[in-house]
Backbone atoms as SQL, in Angstrom:
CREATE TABLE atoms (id INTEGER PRIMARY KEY, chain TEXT, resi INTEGER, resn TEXT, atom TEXT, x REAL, y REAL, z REAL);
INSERT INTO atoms VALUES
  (1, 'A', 1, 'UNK', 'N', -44.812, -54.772, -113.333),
  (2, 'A', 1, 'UNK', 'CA', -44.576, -54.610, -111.934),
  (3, 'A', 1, 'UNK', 'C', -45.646, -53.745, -111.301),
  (4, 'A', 2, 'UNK', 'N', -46.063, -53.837, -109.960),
  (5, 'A', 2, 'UNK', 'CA', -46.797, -52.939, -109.751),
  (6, 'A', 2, 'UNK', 'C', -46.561, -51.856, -108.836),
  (7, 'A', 3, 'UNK', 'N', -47.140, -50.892, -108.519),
  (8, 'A', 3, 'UNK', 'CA', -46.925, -49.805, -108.220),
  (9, 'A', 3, 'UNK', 'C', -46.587, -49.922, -106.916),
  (10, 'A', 4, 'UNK', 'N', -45.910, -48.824, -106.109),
  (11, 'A', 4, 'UNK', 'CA', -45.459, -49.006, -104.420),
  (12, 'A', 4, 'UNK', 'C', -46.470, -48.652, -103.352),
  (13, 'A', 5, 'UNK', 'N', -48.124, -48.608, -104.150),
  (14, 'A', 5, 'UNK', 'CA', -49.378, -48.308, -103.447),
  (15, 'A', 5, 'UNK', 'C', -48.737, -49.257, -102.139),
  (16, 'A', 6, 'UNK', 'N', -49.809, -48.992, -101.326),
  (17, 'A', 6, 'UNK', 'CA', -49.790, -49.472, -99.780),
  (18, 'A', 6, 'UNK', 'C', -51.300, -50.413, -99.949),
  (19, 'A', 7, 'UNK', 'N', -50.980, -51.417, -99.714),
  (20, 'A', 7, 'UNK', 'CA', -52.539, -52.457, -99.490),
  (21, 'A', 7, 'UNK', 'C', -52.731, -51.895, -98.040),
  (22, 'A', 8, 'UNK', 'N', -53.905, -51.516, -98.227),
  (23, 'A', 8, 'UNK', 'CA', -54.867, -50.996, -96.956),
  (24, 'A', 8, 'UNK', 'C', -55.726, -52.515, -96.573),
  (25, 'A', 9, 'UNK', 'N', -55.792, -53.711, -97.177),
  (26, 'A', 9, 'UNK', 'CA', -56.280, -54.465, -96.249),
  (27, 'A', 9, 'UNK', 'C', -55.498, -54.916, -95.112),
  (28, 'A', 10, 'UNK', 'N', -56.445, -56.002, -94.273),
  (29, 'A', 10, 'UNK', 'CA', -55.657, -56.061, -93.200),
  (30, 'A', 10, 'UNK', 'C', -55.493, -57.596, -93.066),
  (31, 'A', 11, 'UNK', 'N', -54.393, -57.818, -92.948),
  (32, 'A', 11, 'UNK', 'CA', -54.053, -59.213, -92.776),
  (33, 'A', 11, 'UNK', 'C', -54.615, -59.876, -91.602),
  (34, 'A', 12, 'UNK', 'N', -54.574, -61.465, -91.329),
  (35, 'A', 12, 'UNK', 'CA', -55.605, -62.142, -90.543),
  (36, 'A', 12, 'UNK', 'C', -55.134, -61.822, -89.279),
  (37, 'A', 13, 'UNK', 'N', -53.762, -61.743, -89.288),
  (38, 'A', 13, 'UNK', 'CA', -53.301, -61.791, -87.755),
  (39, 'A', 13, 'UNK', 'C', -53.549, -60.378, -87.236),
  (40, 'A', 14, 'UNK', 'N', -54.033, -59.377, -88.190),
  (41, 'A', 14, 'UNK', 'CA', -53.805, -58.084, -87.602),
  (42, 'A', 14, 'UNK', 'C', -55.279, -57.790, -87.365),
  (43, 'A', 15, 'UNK', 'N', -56.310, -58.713, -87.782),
  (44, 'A', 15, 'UNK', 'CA', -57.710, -58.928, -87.454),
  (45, 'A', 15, 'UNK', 'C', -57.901, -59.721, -86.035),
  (46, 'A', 16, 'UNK', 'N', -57.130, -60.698, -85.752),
  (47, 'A', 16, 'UNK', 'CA', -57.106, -61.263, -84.728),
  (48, 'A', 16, 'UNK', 'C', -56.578, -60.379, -83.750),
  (49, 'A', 17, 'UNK', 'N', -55.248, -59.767, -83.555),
  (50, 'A', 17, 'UNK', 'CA', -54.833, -59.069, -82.742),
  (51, 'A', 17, 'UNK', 'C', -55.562, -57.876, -82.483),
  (52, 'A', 18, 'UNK', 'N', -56.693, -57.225, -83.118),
  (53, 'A', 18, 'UNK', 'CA', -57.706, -56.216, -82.608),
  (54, 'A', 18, 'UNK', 'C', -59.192, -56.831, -81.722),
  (55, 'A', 19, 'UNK', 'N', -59.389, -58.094, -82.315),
  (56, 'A', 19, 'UNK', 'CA', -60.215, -58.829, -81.297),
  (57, 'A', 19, 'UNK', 'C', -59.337, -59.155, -79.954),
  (58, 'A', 20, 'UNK', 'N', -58.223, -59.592, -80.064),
  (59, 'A', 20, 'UNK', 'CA', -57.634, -59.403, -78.681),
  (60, 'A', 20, 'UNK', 'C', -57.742, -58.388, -77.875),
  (61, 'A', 21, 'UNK', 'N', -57.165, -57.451, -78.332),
  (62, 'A', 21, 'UNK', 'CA', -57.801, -56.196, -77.673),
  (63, 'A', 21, 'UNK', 'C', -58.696, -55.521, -77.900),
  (64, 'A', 22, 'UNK', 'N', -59.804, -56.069, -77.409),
  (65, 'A', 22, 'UNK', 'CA', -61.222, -55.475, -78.034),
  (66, 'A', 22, 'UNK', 'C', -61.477, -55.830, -76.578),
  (67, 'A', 23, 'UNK', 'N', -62.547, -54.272, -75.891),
  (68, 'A', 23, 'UNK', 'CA', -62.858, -55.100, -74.587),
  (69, 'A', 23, 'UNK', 'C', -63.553, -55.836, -74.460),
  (70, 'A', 24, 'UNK', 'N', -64.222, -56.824, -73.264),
  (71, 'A', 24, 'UNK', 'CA', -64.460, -57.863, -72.771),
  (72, 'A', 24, 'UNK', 'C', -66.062, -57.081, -72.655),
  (73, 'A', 25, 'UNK', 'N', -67.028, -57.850, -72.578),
  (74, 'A', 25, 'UNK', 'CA', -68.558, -57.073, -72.302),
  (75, 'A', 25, 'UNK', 'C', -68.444, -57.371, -70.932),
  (76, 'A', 26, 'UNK', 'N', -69.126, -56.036, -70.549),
  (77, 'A', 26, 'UNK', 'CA', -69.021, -55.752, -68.885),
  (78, 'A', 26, 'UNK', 'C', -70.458, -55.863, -68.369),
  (79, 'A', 27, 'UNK', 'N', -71.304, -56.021, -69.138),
  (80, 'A', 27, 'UNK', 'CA', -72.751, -55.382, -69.202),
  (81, 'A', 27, 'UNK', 'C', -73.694, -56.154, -67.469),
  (82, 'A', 28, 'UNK', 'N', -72.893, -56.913, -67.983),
  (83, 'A', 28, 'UNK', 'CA', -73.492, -58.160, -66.490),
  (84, 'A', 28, 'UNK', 'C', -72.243, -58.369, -65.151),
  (85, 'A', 29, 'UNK', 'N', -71.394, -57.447, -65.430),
  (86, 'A', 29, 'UNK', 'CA', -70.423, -57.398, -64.311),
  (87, 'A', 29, 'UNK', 'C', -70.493, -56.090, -63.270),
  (88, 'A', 30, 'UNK', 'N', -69.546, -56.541, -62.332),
  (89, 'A', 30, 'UNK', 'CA', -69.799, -55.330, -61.024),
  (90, 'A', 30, 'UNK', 'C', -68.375, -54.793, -61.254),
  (91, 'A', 31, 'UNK', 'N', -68.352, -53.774, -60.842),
  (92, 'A', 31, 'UNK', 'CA', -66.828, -52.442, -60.724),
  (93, 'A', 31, 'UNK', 'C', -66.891, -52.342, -59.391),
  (94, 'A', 32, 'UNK', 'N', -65.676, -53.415, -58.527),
  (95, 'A', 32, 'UNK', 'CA', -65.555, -53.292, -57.134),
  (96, 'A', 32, 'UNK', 'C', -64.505, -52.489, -56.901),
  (97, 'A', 33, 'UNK', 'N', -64.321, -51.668, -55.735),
  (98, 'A', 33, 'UNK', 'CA', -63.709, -50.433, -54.841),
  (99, 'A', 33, 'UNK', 'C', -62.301, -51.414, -54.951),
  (100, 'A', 34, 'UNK', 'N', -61.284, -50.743, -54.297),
  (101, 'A', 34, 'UNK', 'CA', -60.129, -51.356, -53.676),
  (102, 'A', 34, 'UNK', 'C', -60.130, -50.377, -52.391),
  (103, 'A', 35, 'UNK', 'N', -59.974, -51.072, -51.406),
  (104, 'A', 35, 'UNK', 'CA', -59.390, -52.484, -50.959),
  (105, 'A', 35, 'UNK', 'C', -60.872, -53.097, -50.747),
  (106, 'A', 36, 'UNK', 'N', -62.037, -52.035, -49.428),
  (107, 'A', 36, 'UNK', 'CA', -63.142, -52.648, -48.888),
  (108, 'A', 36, 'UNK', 'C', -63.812, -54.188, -50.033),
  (109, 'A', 37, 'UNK', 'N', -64.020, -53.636, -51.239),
  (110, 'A', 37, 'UNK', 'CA', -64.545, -54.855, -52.067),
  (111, 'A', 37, 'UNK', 'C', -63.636, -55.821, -52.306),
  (112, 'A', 38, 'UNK', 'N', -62.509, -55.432, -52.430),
  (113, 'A', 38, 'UNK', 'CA', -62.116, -56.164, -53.544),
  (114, 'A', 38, 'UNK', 'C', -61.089, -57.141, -52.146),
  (115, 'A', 39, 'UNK', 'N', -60.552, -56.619, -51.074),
  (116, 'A', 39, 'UNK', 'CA', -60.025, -57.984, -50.398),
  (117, 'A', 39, 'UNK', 'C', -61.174, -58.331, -49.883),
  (118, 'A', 40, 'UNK', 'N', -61.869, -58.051, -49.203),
  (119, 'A', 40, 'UNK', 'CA', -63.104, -59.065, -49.150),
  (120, 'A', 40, 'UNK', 'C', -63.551, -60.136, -49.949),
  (121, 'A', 41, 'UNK', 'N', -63.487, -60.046, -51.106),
  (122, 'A', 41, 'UNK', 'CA', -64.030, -61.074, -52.506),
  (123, 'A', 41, 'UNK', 'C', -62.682, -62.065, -52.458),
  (124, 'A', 42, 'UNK', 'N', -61.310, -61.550, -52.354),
  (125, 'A', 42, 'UNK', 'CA', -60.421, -62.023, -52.398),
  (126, 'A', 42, 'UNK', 'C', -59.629, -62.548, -50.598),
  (127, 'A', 43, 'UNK', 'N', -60.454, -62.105, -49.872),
  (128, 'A', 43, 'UNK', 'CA', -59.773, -62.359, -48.436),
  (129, 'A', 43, 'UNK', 'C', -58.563, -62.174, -48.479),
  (130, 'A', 44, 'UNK', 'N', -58.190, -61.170, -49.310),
  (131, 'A', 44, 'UNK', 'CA', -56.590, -61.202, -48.790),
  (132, 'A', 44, 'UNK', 'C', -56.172, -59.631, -48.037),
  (133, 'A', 45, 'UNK', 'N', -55.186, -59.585, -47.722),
  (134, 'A', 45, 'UNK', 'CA', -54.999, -57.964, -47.170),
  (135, 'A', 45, 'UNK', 'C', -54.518, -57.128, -48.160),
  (136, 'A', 46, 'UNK', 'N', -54.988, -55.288, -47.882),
  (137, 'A', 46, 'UNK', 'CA', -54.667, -54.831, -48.839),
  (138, 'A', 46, 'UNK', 'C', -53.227, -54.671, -48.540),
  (139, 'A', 47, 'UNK', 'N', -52.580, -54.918, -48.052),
  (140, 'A', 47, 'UNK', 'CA', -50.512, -54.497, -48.742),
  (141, 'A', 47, 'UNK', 'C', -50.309, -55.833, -49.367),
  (142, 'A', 48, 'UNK', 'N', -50.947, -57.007, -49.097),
  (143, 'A', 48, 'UNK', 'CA', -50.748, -57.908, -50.002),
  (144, 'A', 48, 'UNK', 'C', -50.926, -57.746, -51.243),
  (145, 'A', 49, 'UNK', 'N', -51.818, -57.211, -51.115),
  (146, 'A', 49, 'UNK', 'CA', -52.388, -56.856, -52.868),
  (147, 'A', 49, 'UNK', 'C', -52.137, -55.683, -53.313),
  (148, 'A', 50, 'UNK', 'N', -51.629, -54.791, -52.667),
  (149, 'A', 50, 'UNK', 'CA', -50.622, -53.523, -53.260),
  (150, 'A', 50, 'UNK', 'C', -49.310, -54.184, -53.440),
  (151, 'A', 51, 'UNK', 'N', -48.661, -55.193, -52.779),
  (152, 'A', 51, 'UNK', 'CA', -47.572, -55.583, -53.416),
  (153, 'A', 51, 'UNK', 'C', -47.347, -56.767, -54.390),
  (154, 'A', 52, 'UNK', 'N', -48.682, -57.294, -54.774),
  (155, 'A', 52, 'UNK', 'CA', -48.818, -57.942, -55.905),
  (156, 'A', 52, 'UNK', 'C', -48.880, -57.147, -57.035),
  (157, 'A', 53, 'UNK', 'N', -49.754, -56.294, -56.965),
  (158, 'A', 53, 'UNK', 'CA', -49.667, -54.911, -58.095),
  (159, 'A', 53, 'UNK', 'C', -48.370, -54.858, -58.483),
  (160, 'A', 54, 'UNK', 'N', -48.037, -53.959, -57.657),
  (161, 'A', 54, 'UNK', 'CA', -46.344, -53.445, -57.535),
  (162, 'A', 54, 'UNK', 'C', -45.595, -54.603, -58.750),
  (163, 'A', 55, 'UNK', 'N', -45.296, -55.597, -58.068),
  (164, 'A', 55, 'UNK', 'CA', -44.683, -56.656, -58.886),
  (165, 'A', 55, 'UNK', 'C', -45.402, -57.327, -60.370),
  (166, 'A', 56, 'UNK', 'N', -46.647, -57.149, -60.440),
  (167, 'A', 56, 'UNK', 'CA', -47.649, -57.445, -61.663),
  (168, 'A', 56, 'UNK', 'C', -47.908, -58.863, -61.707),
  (169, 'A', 57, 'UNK', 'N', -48.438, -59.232, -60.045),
  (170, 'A', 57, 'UNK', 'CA', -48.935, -60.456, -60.289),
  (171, 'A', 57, 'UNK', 'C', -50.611, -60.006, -59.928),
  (172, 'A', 58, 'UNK', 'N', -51.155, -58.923, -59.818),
  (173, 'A', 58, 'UNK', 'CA', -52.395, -58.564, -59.547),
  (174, 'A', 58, 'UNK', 'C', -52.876, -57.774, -61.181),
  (175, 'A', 59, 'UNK', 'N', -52.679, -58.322, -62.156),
  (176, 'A', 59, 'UNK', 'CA', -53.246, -57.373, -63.300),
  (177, 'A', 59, 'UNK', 'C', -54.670, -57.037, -63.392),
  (178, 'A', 60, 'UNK', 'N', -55.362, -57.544, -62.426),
  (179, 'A', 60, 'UNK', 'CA', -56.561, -57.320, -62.517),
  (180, 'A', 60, 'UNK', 'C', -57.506, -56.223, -61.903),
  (181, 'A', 61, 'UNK', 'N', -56.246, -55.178, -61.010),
  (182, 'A', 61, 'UNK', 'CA', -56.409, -54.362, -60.416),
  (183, 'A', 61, 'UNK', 'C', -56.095, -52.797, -61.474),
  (184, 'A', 62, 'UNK', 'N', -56.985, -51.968, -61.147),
  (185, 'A', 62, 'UNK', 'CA', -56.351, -50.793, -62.316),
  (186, 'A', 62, 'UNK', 'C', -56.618, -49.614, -61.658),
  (187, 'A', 63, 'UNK', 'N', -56.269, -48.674, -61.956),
  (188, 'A', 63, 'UNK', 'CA', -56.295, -47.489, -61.818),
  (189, 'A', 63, 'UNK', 'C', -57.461, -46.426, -62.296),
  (190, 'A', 64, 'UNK', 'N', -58.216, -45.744, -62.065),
  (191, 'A', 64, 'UNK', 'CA', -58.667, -44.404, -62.784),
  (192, 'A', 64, 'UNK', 'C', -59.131, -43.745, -61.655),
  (193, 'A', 65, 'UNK', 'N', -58.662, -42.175, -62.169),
  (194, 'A', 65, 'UNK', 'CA', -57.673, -41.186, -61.245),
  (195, 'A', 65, 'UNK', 'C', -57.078, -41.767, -60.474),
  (196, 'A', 66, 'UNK', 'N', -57.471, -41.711, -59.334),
  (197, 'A', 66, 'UNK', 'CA', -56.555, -42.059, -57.972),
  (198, 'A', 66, 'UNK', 'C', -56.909, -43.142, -57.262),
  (199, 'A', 67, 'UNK', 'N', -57.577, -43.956, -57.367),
  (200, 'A', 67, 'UNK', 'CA', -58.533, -45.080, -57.284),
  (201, 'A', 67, 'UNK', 'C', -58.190, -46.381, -57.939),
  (202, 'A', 68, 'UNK', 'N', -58.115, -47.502, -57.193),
  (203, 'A', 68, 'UNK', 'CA', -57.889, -48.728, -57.855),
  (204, 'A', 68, 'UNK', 'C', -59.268, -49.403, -57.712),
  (205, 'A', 69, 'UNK', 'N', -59.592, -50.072, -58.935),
  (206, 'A', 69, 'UNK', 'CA', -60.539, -51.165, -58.840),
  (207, 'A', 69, 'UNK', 'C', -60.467, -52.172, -59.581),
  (208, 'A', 70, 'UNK', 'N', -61.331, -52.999, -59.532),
  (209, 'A', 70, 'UNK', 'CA', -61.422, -54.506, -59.930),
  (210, 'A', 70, 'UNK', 'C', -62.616, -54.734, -60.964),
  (211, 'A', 71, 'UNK', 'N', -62.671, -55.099, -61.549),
  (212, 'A', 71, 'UNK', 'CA', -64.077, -55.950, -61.875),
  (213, 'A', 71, 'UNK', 'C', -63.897, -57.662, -61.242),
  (214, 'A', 72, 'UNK', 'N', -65.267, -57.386, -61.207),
  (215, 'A', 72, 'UNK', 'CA', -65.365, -58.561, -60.487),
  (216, 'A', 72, 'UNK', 'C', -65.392, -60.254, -61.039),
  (217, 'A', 73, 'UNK', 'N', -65.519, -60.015, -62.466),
  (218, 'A', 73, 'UNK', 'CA', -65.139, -61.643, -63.194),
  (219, 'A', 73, 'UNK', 'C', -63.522, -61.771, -63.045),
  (220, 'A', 74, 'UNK', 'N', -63.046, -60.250, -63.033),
  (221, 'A', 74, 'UNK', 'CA', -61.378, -60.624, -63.193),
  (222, 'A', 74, 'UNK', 'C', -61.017, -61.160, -61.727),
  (223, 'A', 75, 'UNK', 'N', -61.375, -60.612, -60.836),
  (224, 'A', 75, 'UNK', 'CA', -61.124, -61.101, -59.658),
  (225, 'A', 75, 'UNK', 'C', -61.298, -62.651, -59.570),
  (226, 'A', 76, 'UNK', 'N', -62.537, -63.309, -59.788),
  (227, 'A', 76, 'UNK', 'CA', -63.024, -64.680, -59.568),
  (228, 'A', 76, 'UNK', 'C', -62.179, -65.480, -60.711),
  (229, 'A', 77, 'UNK', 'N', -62.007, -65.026, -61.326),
  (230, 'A', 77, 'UNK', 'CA', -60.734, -65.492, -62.352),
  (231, 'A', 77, 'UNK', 'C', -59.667, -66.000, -61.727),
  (232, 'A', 78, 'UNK', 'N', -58.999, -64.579, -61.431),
  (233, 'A', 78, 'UNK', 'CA', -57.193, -64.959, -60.431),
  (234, 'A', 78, 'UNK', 'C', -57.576, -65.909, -59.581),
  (235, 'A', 79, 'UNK', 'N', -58.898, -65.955, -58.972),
  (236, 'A', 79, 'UNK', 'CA', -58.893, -66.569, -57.920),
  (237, 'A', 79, 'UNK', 'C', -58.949, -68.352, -58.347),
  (238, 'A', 80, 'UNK', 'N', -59.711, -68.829, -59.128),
  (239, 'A', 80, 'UNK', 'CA', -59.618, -69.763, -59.982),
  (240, 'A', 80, 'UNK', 'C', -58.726, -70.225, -60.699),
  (241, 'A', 81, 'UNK', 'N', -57.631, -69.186, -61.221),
  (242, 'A', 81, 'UNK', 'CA', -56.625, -69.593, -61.856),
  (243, 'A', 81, 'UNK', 'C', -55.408, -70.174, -60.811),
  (244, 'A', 82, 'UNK', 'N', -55.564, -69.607, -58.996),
  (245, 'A', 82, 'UNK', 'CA', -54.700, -70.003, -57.954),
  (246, 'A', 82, 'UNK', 'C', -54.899, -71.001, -58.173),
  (247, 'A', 83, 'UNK', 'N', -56.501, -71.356, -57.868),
  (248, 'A', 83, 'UNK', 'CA', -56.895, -72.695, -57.070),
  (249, 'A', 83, 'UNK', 'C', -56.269, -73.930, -58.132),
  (250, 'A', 84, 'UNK', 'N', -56.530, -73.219, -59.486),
  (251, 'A', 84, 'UNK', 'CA', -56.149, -74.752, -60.383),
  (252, 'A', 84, 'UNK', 'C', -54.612, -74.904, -60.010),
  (253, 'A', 85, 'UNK', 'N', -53.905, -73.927, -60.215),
  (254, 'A', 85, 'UNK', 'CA', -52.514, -74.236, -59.988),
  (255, 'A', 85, 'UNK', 'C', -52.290, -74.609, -59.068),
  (256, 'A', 86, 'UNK', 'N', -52.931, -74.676, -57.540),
  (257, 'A', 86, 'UNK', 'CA', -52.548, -75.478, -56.635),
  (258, 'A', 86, 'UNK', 'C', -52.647, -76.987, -56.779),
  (259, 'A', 87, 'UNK', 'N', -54.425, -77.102, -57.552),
  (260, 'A', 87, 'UNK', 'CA', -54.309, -78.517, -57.788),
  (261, 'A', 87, 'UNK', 'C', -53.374, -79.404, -58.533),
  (262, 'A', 88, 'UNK', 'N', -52.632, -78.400, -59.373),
  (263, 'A', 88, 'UNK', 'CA', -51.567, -79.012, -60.291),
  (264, 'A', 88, 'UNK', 'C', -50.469, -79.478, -59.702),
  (265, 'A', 89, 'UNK', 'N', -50.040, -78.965, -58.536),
  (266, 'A', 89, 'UNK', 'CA', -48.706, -79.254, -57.838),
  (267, 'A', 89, 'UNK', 'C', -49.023, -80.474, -56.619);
């Protein structure tokens, strides 16, 4: 029988699930303001998009300190991900 050692490798899914959360390369992206940048890019108003937050249909919006911002692939994203779902319906 063998001993109650602990295998320190790491199984596949627990290799996969750290590439999941592994960040995204930013190197060629922009860090837009909230609101001035970011409803502009998005034309929408900011209580619209404070109450998308609120509810967590804006995940692409974040926080650091007191400040919300965007990057800007995530933005063109949501925005792409609307448009397809409109075409779907």
């Amino acid at each position: 029988m063998h001993s109650s050692s602990t295998d320190t490798r790491k199984s596949p899914t627990s290799r996969r699930s750290a590439q999941a959360n592994a960040a995204p390369d930013r190197a060629d992206d922009t860090l837009l303001t909230f609101p001035d940048e970011v409803c502009a890019l998005t034309r929408m108003e900011e209580a619209t998009l404070r109450y998308k937050r609120h509810r967590g249909e804006a995940e692409f919006l974040f926080k650091m300190g007191k400040r919300l911002y965007a990057w800007k692939s995530d933005c063109i994203a949501y925005i792409e991900a609307h448009r397809l779902a409109d075409q779907q319906d």
